[in-house]
FIKOLZA-1660 file (N, C-alpha, C; in steps of 0.1 Angstrom, whole numbers, plus 5000, padded with zeros to 4 digits):
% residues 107
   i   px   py   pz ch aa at
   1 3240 2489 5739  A  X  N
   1 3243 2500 5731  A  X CA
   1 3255 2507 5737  A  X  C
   2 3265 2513 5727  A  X  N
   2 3272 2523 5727  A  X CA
   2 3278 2532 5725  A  X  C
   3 3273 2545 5736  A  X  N
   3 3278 2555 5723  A  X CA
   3 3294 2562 5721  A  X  C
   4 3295 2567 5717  A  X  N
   4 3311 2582 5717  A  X CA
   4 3305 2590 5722  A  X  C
   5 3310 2594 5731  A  X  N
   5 3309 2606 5743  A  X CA
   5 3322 2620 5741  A  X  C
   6 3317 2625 5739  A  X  N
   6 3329 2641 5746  A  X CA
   6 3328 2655 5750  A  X  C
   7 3339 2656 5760  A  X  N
   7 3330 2669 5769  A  X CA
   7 3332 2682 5756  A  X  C
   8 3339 2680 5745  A  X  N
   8 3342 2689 5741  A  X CA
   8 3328 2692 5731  A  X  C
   9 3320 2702 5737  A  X  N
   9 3310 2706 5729  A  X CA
   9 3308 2719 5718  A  X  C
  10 3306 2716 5702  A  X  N
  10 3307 2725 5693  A  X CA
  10 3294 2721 5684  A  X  C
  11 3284 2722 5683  A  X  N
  11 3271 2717 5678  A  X CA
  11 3264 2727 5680  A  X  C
  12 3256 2725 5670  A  X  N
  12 3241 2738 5670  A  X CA
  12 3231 2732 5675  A  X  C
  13 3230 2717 5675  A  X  N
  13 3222 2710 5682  A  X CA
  13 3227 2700 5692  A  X  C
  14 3234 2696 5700  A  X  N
  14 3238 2685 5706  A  X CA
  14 3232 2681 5713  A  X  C
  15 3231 2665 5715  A  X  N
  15 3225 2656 5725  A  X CA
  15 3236 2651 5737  A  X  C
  16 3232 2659 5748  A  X  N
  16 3235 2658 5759  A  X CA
  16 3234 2642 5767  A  X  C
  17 3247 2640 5778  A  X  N
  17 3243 2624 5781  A  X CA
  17 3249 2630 5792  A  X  C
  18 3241 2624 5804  A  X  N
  18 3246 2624 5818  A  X CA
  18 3250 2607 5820  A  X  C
  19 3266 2608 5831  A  X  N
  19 3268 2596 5828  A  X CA
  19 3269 2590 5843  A  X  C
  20 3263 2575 5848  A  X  N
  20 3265 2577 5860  A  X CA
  20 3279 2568 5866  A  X  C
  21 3274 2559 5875  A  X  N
  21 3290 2555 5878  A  X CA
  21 3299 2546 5865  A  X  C
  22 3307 2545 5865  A  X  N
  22 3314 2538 5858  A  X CA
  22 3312 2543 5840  A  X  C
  23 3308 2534 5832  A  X  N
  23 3305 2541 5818  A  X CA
  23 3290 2540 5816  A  X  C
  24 3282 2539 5826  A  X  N
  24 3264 2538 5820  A  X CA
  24 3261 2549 5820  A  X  C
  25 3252 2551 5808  A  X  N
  25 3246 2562 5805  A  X CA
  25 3233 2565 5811  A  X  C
  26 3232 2573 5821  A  X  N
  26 3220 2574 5830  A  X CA
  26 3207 2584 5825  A  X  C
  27 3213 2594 5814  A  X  N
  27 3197 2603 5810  A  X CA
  27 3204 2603 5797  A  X  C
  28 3191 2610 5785  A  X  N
  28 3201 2618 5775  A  X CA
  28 3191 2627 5772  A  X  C
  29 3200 2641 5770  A  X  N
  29 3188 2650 5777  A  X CA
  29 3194 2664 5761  A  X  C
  30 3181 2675 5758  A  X  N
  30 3186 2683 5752  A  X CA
  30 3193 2695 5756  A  X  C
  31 3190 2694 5768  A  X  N
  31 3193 2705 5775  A  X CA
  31 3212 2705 5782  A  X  C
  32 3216 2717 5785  A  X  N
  32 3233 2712 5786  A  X CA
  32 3235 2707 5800  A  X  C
  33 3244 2697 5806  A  X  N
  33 3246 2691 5816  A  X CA
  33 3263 2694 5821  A  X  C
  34 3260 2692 5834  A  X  N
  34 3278 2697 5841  A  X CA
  34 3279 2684 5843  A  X  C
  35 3293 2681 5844  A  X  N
  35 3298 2684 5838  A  X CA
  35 3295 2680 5822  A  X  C
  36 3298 2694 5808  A  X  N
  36 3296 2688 5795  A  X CA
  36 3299 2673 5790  A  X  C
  37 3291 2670 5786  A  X  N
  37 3292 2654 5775  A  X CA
  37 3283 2649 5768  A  X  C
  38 3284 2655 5758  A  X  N
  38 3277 2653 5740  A  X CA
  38 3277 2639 5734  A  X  C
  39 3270 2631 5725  A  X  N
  39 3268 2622 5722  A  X CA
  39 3278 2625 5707  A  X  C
  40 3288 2620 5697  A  X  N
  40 3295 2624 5693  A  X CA
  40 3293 2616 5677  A  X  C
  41 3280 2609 5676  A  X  N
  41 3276 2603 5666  A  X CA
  41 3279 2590 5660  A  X  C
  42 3286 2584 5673  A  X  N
  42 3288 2572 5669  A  X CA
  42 3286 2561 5679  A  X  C
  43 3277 2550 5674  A  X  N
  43 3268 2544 5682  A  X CA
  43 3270 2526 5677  A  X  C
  44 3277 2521 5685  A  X  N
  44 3274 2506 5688  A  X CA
  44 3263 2499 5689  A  X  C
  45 3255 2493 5683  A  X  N
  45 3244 2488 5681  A  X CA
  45 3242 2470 5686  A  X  C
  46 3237 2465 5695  A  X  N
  46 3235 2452 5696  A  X CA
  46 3228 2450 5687  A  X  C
  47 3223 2436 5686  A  X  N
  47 3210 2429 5679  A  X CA
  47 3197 2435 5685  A  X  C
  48 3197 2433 5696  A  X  N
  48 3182 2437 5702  A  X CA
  48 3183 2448 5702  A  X  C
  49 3191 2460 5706  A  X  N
  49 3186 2474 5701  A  X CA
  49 3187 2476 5682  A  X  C
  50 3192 2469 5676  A  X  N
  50 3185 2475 5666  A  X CA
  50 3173 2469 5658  A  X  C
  51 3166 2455 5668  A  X  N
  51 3153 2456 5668  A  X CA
  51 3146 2465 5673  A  X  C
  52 3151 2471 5685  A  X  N
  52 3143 2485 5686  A  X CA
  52 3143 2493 5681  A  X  C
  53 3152 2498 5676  A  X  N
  53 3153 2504 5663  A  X CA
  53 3140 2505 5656  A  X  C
  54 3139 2489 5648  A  X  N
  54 3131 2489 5639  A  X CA
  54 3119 2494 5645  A  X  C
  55 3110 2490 5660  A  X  N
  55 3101 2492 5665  A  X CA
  55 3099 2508 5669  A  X  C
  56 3109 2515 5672  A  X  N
  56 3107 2533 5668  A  X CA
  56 3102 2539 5659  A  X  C
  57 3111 2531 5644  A  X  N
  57 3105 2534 5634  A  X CA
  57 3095 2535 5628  A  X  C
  58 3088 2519 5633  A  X  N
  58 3076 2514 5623  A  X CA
  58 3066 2528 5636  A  X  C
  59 3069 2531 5648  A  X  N
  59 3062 2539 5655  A  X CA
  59 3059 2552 5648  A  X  C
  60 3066 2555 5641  A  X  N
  60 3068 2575 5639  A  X CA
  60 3076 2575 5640  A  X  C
  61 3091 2573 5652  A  X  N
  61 3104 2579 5653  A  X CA
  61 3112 2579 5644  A  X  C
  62 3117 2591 5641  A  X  N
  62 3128 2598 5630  A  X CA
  62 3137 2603 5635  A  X  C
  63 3138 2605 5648  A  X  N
  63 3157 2613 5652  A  X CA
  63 3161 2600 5658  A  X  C
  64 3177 2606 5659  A  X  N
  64 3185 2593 5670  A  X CA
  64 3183 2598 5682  A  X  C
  65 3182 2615 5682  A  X  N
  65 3178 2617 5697  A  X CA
  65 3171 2610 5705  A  X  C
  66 3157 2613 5696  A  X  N
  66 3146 2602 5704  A  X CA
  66 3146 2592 5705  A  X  C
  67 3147 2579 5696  A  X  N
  67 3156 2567 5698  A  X CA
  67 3166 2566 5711  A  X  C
  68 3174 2576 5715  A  X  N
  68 3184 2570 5721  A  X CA
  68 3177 2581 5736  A  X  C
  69 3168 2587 5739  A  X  N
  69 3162 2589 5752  A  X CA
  69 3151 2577 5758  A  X  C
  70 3146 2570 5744  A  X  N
  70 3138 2558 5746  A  X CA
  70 3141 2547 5752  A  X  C
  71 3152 2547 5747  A  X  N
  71 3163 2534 5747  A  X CA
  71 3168 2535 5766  A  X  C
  72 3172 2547 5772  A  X  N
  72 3178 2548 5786  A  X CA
  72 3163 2552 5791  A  X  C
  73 3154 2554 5788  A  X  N
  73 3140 2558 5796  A  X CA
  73 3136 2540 5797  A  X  C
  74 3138 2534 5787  A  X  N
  74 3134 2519 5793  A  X CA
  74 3143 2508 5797  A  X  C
  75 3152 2517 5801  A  X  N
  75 3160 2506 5814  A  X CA
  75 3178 2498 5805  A  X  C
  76 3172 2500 5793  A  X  N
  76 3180 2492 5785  A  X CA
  76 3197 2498 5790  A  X  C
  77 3207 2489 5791  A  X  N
  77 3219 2490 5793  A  X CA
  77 3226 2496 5777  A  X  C
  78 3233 2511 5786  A  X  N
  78 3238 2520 5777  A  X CA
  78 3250 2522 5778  A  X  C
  79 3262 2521 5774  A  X  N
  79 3275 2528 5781  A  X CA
  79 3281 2538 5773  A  X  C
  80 3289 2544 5777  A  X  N
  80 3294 2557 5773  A  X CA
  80 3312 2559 5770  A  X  C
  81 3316 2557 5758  A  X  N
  81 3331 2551 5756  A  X CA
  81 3337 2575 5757  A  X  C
  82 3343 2577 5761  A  X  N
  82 3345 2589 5762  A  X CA
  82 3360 2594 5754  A  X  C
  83 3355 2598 5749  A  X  N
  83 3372 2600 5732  A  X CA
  83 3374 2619 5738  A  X  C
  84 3382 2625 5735  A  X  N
  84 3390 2643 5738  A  X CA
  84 3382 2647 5733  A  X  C
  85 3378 2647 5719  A  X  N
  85 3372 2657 5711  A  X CA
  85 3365 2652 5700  A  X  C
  86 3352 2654 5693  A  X  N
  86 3344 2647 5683  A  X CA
  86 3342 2661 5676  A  X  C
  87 3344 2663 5660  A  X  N
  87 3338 2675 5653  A  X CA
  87 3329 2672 5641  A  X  C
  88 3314 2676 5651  A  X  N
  88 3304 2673 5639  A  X CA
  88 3307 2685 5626  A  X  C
  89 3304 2673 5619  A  X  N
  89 3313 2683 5603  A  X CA
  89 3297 2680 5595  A  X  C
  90 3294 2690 5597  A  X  N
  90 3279 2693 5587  A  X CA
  90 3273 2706 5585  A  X  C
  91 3284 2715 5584  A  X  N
  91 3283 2729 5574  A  X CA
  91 3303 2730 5570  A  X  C
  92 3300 2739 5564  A  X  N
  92 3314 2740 5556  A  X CA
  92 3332 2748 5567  A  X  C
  93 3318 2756 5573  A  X  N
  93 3333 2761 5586  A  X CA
  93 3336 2754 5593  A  X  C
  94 3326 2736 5594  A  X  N
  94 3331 2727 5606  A  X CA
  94 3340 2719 5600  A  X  C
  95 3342 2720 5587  A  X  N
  95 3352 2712 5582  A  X CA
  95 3365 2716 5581  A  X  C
  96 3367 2736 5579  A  X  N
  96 3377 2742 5580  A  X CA
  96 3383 2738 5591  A  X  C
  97 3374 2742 5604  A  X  N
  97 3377 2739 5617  A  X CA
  97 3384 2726 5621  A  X  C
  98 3375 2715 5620  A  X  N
  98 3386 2701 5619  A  X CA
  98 3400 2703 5611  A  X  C
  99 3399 2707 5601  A  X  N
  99 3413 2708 5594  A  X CA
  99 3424 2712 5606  A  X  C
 100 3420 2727 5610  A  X  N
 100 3429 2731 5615  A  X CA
 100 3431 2728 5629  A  X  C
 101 3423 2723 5635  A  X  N
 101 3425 2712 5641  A  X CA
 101 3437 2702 5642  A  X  C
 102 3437 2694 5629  A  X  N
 102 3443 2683 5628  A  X CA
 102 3456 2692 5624  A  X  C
 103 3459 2702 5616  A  X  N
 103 3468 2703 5615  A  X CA
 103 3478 2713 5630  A  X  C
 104 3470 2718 5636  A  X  N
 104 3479 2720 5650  A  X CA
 104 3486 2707 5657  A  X  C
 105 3477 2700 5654  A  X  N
 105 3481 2687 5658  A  X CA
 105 3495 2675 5653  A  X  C
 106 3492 2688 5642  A  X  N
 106 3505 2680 5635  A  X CA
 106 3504 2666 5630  A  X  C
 107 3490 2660 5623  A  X  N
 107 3485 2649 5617  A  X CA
 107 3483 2653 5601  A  X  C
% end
């Protein structure tokens, strides 16, 4: 598995990832970690993790959170691609925000 990583955190809810050497993802935690790095919603999926997947589901599991603490609590190889900035856009001011954003940026 793979996720998008960024220190830059703006979420009401974020899922926190502690990373250890190199790009493996060592915890994923709700709680905030130093240095910051958020999970940024975008996730590389093997074959065999998204048979685990399926096996979460048919369990009860319904977030990706818990999916993706399951996933680094049983050992499975995780890594962590790390991009500047990720803006979850899921109320209406996060959208404004991205805008202006992109447009300081001159895109």
């Amino acid at each position: 598995m793979v996720l998008a990583v960024t220190p830059y955190v703006d979420d009401e809810s974020p899922v926190y990832v502690i990373r250890g050497a190199g790009d493996d993802v060592r915890t994923v935690s709700d709680e905030p970690v130093q240095p910051p790095c958020v999970t940024g919603g975008v996730y590389g999926l093997s074959a065999g993790i998204r048979c685990a997947a399926a096996d979460v589901l048919s369990g009860g599991g319904h977030k990706m959170r818990g999916f993706l603490k399951a996933v680094v609590a049983d050992g499975r190889r995780v890594a962590a691609v790390e991009v500047p900035r990720i803006i979850d856009i899921d109320r209406p001011s996060d959208l404004q925000h991205a805008n202006a954003w992109l447009a300081a940026r001159g895109t």
